[in-house]
C-alpha positions as CSV (number, residue, x, y, z in Angstrom):
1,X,71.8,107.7,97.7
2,X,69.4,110.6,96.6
3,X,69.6,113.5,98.9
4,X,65.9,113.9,99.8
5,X,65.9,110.2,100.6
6,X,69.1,111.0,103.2
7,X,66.9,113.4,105.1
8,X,64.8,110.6,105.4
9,X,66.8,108.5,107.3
10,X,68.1,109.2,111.2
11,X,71.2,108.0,110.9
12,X,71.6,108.4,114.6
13,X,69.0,105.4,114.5
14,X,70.8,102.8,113.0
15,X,73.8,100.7,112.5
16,X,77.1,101.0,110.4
17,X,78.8,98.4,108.3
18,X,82.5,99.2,106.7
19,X,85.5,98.4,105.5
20,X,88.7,99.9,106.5
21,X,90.8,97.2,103.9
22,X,89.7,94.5,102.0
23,X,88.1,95.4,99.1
24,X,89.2,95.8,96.0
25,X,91.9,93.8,97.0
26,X,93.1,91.2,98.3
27,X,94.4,91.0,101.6
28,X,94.0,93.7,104.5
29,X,90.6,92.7,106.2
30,X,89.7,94.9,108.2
31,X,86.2,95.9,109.1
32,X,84.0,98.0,111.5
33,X,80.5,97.3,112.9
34,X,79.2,100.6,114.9
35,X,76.0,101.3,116.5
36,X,75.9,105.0,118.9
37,X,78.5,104.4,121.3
38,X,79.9,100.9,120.6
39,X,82.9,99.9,117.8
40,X,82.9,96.1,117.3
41,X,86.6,95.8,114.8
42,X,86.9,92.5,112.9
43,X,90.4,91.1,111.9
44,X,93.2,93.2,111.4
45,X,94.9,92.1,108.3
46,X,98.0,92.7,106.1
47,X,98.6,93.0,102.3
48,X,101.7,92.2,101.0
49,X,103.5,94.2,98.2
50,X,105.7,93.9,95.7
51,X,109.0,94.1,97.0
52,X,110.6,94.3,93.4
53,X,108.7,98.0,93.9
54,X,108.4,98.6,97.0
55,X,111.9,98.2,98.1
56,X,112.4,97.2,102.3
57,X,108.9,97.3,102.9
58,X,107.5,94.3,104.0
59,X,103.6,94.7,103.3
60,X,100.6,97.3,103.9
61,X,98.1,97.4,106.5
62,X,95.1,100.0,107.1
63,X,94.8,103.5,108.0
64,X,93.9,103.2,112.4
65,X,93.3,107.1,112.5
66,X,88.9,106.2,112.7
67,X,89.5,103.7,115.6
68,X,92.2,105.8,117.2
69,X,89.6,108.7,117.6
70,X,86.9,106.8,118.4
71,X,89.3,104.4,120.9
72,X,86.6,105.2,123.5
73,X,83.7,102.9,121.8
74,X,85.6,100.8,120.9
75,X,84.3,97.3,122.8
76,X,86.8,94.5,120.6
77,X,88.8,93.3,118.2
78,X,87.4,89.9,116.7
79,X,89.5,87.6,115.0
80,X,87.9,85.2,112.3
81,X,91.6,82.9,111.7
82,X,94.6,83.2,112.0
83,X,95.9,84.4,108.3
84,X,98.3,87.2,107.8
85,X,95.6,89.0,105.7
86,X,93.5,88.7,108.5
87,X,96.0,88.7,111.8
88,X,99.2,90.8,109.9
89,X,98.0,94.4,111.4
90,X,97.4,93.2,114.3
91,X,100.6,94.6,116.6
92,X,100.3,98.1,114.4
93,X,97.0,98.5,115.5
94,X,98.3,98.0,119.5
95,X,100.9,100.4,119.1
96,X,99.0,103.1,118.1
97,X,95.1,102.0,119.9
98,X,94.7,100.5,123.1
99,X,91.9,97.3,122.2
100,X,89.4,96.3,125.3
101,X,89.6,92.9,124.2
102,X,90.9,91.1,121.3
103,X,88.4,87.6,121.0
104,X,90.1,85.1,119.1
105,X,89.2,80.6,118.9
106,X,92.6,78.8,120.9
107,X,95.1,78.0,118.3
108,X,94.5,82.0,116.5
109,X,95.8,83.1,120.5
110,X,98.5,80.8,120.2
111,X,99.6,82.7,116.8
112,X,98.9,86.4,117.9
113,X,101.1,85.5,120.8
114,X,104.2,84.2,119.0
115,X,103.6,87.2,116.6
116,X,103.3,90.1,119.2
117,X,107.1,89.0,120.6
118,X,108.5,90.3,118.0
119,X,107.4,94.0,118.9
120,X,107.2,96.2,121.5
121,X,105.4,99.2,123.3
122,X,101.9,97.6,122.7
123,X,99.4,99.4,124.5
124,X,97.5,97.1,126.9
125,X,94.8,95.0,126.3
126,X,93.6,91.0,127.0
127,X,92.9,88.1,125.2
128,X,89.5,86.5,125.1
129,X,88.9,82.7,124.1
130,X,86.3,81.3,122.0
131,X,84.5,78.6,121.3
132,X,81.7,77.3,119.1
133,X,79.2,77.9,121.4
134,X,80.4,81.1,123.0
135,X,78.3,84.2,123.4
136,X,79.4,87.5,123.7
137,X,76.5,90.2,125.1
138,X,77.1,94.2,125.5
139,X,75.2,97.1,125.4
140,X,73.7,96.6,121.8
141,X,75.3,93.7,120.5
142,X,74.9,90.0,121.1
143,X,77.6,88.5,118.8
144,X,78.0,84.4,118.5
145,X,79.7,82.3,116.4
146,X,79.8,79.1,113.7
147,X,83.1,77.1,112.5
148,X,83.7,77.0,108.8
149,X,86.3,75.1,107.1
150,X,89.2,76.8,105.7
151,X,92.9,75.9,105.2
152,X,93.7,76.8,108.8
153,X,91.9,74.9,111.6
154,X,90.0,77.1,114.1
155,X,88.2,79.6,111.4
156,X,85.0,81.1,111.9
157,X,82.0,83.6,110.6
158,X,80.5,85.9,112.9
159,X,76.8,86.5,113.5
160,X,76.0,90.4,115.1
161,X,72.4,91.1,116.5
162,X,72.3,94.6,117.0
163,X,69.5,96.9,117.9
164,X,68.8,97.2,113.9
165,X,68.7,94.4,112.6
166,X,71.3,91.1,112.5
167,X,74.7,91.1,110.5
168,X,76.9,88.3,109.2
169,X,80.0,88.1,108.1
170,X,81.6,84.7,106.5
171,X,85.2,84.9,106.9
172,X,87.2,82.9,104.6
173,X,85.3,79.8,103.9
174,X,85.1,76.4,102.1
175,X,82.8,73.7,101.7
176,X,84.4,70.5,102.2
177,X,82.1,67.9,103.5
178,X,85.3,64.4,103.3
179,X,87.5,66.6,105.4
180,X,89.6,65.4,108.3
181,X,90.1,68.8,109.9
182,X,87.7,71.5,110.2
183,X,84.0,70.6,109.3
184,X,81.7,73.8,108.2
185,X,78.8,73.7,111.0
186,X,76.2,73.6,108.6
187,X,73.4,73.2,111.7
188,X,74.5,76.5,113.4
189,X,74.5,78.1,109.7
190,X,71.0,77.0,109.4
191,X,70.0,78.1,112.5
192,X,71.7,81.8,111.9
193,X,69.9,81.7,108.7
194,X,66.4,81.6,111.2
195,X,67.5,84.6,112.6
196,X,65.9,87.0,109.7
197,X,69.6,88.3,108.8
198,X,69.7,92.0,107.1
199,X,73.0,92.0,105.8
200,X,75.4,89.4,104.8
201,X,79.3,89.9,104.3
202,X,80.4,87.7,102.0
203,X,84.4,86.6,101.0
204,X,84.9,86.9,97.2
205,X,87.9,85.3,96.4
206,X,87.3,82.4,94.3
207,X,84.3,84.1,92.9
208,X,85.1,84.0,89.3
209,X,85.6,79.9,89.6
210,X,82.4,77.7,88.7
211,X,81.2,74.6,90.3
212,X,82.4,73.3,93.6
213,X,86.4,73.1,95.1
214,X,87.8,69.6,94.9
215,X,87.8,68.2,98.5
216,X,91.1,67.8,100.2
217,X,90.6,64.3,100.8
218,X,91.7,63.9,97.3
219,X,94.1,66.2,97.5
220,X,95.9,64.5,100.1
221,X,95.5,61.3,98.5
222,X,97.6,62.3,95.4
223,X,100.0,63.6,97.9
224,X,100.4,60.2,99.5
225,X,101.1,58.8,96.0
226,X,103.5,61.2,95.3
227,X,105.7,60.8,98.6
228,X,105.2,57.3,98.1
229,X,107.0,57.1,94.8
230,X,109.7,59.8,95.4
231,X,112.8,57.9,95.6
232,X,115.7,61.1,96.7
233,X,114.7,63.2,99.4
234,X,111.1,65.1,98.9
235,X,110.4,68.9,99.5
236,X,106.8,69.9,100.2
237,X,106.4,73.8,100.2
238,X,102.8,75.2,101.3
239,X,101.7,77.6,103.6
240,X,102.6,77.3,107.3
241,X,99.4,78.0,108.0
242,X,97.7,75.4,105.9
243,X,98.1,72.9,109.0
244,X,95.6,70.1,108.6
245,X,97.1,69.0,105.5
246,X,100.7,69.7,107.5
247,X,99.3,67.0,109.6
248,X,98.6,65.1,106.7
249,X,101.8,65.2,105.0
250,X,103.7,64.4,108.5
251,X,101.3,61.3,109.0
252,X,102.6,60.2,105.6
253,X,105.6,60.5,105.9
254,X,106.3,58.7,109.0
255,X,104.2,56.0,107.3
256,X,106.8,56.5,104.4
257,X,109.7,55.8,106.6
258,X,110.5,59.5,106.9
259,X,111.7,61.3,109.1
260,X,110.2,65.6,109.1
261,X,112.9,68.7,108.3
262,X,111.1,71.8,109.3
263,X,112.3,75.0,107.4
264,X,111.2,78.5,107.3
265,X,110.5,80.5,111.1
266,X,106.6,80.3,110.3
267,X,106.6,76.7,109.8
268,X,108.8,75.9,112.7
269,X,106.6,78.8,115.2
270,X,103.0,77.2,113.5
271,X,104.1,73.6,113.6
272,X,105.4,74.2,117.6
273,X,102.2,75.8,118.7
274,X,100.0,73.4,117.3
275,X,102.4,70.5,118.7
276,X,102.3,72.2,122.7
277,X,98.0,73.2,122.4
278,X,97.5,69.2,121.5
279,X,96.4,70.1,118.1
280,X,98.8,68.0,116.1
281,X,98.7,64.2,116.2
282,X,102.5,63.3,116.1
283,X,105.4,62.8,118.0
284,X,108.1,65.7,118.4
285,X,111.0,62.7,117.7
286,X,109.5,62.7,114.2
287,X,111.3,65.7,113.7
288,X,115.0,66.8,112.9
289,X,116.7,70.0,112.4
290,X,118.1,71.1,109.2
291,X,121.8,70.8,110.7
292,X,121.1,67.0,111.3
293,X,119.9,66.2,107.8
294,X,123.6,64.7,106.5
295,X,123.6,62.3,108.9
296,X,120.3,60.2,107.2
297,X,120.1,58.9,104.0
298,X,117.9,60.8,101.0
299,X,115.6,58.5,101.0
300,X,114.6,59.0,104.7
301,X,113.9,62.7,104.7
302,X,110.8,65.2,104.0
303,X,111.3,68.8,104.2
304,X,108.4,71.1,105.0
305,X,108.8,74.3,103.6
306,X,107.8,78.0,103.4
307,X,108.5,80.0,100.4
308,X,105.8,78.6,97.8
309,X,105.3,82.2,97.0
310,X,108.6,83.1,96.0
311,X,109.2,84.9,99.3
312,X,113.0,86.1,99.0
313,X,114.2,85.1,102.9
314,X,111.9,81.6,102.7
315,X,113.6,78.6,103.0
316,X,112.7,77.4,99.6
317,X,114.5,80.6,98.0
318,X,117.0,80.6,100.1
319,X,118.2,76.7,99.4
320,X,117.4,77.7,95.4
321,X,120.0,80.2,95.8
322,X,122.4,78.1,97.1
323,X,122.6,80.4,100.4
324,X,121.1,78.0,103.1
325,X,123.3,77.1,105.9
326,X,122.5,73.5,105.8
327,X,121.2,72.1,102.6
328,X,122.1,72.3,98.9
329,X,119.5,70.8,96.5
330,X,120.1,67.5,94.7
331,X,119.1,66.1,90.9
332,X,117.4,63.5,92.8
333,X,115.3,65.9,95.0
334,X,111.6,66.5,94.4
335,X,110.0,69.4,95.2
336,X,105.9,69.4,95.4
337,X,104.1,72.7,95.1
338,X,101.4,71.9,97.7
339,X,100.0,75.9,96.8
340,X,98.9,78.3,94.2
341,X,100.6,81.7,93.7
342,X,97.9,84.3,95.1
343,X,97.3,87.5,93.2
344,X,99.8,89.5,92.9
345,X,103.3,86.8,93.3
346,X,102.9,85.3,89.9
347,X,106.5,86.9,89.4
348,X,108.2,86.3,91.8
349,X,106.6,82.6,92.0
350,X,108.1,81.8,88.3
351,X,111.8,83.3,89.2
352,X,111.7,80.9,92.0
353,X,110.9,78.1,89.5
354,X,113.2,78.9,87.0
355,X,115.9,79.1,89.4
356,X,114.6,75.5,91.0
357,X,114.7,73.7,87.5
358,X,118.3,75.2,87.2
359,X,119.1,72.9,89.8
360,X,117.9,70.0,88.0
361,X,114.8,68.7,90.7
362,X,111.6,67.3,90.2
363,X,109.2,69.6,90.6
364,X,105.6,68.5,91.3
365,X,103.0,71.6,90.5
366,X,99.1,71.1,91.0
367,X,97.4,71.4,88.0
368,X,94.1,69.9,86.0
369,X,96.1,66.2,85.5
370,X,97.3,66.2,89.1
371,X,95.6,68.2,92.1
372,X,98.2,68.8,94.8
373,X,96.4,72.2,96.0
374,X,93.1,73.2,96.9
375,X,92.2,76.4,97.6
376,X,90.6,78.1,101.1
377,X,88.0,79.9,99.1
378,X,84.7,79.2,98.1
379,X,84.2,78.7,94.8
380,X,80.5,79.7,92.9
381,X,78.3,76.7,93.9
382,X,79.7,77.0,97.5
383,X,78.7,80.5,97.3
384,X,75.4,79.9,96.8
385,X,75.1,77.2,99.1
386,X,76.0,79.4,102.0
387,X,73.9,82.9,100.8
388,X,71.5,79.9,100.9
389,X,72.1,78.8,104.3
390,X,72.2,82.6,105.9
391,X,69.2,83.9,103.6
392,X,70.2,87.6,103.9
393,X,68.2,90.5,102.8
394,X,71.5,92.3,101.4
395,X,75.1,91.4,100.5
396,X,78.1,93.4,100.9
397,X,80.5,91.4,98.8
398,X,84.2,91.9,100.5
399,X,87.9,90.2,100.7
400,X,88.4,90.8,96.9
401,X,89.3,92.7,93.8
402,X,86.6,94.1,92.0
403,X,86.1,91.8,89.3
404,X,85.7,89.3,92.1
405,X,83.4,91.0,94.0
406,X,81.2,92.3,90.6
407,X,80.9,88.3,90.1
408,X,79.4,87.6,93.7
409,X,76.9,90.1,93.0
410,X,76.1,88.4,89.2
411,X,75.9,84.9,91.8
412,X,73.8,86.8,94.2
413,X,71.2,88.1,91.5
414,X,71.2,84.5,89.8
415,X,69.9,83.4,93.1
416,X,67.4,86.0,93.0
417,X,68.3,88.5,95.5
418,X,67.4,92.1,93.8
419,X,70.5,94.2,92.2
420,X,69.5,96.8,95.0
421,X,70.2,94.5,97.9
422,X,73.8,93.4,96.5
423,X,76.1,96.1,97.9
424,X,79.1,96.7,96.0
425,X,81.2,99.8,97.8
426,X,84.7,100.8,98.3
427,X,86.8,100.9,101.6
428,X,85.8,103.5,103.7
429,X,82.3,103.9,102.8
430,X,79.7,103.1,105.2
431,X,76.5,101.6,104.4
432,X,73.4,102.0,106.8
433,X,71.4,99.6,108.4
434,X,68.1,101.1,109.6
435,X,64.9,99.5,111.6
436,X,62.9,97.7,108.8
437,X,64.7,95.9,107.3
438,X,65.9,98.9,105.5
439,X,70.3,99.2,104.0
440,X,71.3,101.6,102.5
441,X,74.9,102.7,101.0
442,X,75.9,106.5,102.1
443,X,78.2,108.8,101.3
444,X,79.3,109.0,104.3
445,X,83.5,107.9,104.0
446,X,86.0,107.3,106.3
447,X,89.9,108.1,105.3
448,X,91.2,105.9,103.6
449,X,95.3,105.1,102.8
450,X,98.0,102.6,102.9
451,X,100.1,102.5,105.8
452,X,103.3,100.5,104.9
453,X,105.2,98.3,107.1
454,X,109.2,99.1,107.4
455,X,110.7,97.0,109.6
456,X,108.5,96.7,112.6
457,X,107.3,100.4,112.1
458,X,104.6,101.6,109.8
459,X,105.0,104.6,107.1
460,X,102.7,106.6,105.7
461,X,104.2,108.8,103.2
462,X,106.8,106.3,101.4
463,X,107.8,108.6,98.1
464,X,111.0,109.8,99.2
465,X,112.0,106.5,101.2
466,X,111.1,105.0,98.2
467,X,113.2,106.9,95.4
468,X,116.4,107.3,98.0
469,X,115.7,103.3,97.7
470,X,115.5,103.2,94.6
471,X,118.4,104.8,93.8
472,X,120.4,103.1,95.9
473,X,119.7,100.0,94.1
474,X,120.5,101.3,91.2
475,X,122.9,104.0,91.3
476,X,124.5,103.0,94.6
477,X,126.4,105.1,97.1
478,X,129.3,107.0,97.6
479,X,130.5,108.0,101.3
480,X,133.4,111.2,101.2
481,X,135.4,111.8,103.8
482,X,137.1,115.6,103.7
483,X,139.8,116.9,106.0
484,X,139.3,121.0,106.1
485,X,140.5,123.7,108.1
486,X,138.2,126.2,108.2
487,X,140.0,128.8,109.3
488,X,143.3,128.5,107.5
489,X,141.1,127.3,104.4
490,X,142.8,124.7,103.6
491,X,141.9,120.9,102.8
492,X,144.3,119.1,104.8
493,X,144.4,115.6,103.2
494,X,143.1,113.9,100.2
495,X,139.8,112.8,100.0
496,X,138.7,109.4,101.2
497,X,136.0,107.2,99.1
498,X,134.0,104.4,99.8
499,X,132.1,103.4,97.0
500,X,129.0,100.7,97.2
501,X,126.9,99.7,94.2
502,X,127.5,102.5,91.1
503,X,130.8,101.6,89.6
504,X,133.7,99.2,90.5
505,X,136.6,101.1,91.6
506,X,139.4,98.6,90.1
507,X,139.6,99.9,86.9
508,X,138.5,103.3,87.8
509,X,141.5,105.2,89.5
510,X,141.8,107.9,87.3
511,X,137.7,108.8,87.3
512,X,138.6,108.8,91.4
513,X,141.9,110.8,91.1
514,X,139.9,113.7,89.3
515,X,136.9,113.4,91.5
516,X,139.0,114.1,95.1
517,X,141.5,116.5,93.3
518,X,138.7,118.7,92.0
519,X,136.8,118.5,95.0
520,X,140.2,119.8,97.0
521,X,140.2,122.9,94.1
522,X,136.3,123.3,94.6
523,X,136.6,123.3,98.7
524,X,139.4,126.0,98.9
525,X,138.3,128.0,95.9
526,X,134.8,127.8,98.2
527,X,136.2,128.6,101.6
528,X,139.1,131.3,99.3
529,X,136.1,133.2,98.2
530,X,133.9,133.4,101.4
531,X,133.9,136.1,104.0
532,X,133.1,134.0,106.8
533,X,133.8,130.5,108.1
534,X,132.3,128.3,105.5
535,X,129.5,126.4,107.0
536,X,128.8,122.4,106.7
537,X,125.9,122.2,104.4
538,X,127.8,124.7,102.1
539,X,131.3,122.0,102.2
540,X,128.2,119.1,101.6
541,X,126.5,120.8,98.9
542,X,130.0,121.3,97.0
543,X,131.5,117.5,97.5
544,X,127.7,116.4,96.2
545,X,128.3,118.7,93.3
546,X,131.2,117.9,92.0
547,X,130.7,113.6,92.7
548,X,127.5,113.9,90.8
549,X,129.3,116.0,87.4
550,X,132.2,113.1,87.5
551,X,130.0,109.9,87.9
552,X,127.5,111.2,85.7
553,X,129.9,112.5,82.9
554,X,131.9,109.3,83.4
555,X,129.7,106.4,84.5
556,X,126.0,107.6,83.8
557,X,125.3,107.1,87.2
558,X,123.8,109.5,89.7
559,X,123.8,107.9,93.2
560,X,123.2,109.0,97.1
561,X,126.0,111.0,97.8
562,X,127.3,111.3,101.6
563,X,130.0,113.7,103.4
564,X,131.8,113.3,106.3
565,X,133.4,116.4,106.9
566,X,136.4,116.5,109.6
């Protein structure tokens, strides 16, 4: 924006749209709605990383440093479903932030809470319920909701009136009118759509992909053609969160003559919540546990899986590998790909399959002859459809990369909305909305970095983790023990080695001989030649010294080297 048309604008007089995660990428949603003295938060996302490169992290979430110094305006968190990319962040964020209120539809709760057990020293907060027809008023919001259909049940959009005008923001979102589950509430769309709305956030994922998503019904009915025919046992992998076609699947199998094999923790948590709020439509005796499965016959058994993204401790990988307690897979197994790799586990998706056709299975993947997957995500025509429905003055296009989010603005300007009004910015930067009808992007920006997940703590600054790491899966380790007396200067007894991942030690006792004797000559030629009491990190430097010449000279290895000195 122009400077003299900055000093135009109060921007003490208006409202604040951004995104602390979610664009340009997929994954992390995370966005702020602020007017004077009031921070509305919606969703709290993760992305997840490559762990090929990002060794023992587990996935990214936002920078909190904005909402932790604003913490006093801030009124709520509001959740849209209950996806990791939306929900991920969520126990981060309560560590570090104490949230008035997180406001969330019943089965989301349910999630949040099975989520949050896993960690500890939250700061308080409470949980508020909503519904369809729920309003929530404070000093310059009003904020209601509408249902859209997605692949979890319970999703919604958002609608914000605030003193400036009225925001929207979609969510994740399908069209999908032969649905069993969810139905988009096209009425309360319409009637949002009356409302004279400014600004519009609008998903981007499927973006790039013409015409209009192939309804589930169909989807399931290939599924219940493909169970049908199956004659071993049948393995369905798909996301645990993807429930209404879970529901689908366990319908048809009973009807098969089946009886269900949970695996994966996310599957068994989702598919238990679901069962206790009254959400899922079968019996609890349907079910068996994986250490009961030898006891039935192949043809009376349907595994549910996780892992259709080539997650390394799913259930899926960890049967492929032949490391699963329970189960080994069979010839006579099929496995159906009920999913699509998202962005960014196309790798680690094919190394799963390649190891799963070692095996010798059946393995059922969706494709343009046989739809066993539909996305979430609305594709171009359901795009339009709902810009249609809200009529917004502006789009900010969000929850993708940027090709995705440079094609929602193409959709938006085919539909005639001006170039101006389509608001493509970058995480961090706020755009304005101001009385008359009148947004405008800043240059105002908020900090912006990744925050990576390590265990159940979050990192900022991962370079060094990351190269020790790195080296210690390639290179390895090597732990010395030394003896010394420090005031006789003497090493007392031969070194002691424990070697872990840089060279096998079998066929390697002369390399080892030479390394301990020469650190002995190095220690009391060291402790000889020193005036006073030779201190630890001296003794430490010299045993790293001397391993690293040896394994280097010898092995071409240079790996983490650690003393024990006693």
């Amino acid at each position: 924006m122009e400077d003299n048309k900055l000093k135009k604008l109060d921007i003490s007089k208006s409202t604040a749209v951004f995104a602390l995660g979610g664009i340009e990428e997929i994954g992390k949603n995370m966005y702020v709605i602020e007017c004077n003295d009031e921070i509305w938060i919606i969703d709290c996302g993760v992305k997840f990383v490559d762990k090929n490169v990002f060794l023992g992290f587990n996935a990214i979430v936002c920078p909190f440093d904005y909402i932790e110094q604003n913490a006093d305006k801030v009124q709520g968190l509001i959740i849209t479903h209950a996806h990791e990319d939306h929900i991920g962040g969520i126990p981060h964020l309560l560590k570090q932030v104490s949230i008035p209120k997180v406001y969330c539809a019943k089965l989301t709760k349910a999630i949040i809470e099975n989520k949050l057990k896993e960690h500890r020293d939250l700061k308080p907060f409470t949980f508020e319920v909503f519904q369809d027809d729920t309003i929530i008023k404070s000093k310059h919001f009003t904020i209601d909701f509408f249902r859209v259909c997605h692949s979890v049940p319970d999703a919604f959009g958002i609608c914000f009136q605030t003193p400036h005008g009225n925001i929207v923001t979609t969510g994740d979102f399908r069209f999908d009118f032969l649905t069993k589950g969810d139905e988009s509430d096209i009425w309360k769309m319409g009637e949002v759509g009356k409302r004279d709305i400014d600004i519009l956030l609008c998903e981007s994922t499927n973006a790039l992909t013409p015409g209009f998503s192939i309804s589930e019904k169909y989807i399931i009915d290939e599924l219940r053609r493909e169970i049908k025919v199956a004659k071993g046992r049948i393995f369905v992998t798909i996301f645990a969160s993807n429930l209404n076609r879970i529901e689908e699947i366990i319908e048809i199998a009973i009807k098969n003559g089946r009886k269900v094999v949970l695996g994966g923790r996310s599957m068994v948590n989702n598919v238990t919540v679901t069962l206790k709020l009254g959400m899922l439509n079968v019996s609890k005796h349907d079910f068996i546990e994986m250490k009961d499965v030898e006891h039935f016959n192949d043809n009376e058994l349907l595994f549910l899986t996780t892992g259709s993204q080539g997650e390394e401790m799913a259930a899926l990988n960890q049967i492929a590998n032949g490391n699963h307690s329970w189960v080994r897979f069979k010839p006579t197994d099929t496995i159906i790909f009920s999913s699509n790799p998202i962005p960014g586990n196309y790798e680690q998706v094919e190394q799963l399959l390649n190891r799963l056709y070692h095996t010798g299975v059946k393995i059922n993947i969706s494709d343009s002859e046989k739809k066993i997957h539909s996305s979430g995500h609305a594709t171009q025509t359901e795009l339009q459809l709902l810009i249609k429905l809200i009529n917004p003055r502006y789009i900010i296009p969000v929850h993708g990369e940027f090709k995705m989010l440079t094609e929602l603005k193409r959709n938006g300007e085919y539909l005639g909305i001006h170039p101006d009004h389509l608001l493509v910015v970058v995480n961090g930067q706020k755009v304005r909305l101001f009385d008359q009808h009148q947004a405008e992007i800043t240059d105002e920006f908020v900090e912006i970095y990744d925050n990576f997940i390590d265990g159940d703590k979050i990192n900022r600054d991962v370079n060094n983790l990351l190269k020790y790491r790195q080296t210690l899966s390639t290179d390895g380790i090597v732990s010395v023990t030394v003896c010394v007396d420090k005031q006789n200067k003497k090493v007392t007894q031969a070194p002691i080695f424990i070697i872990r991942g840089s060279f096998h030690t079998f066929n390697s006792n002369d390399l080892i001989n030479k390394i301990t004797r020469s650190i002995s000559e190095n220690l009391e030629e060291l402790m000889r030649k020193s005036e006073t009491v030779v201190s630890d990190n001296d003794i430490k430097t010299a045993v790293a010294s001397t391993v690293d010449f040896y394994i280097w000279k010898f092995k071409k290895k240079k790996p983490i080297v650690r003393t024990i000195i006693l």
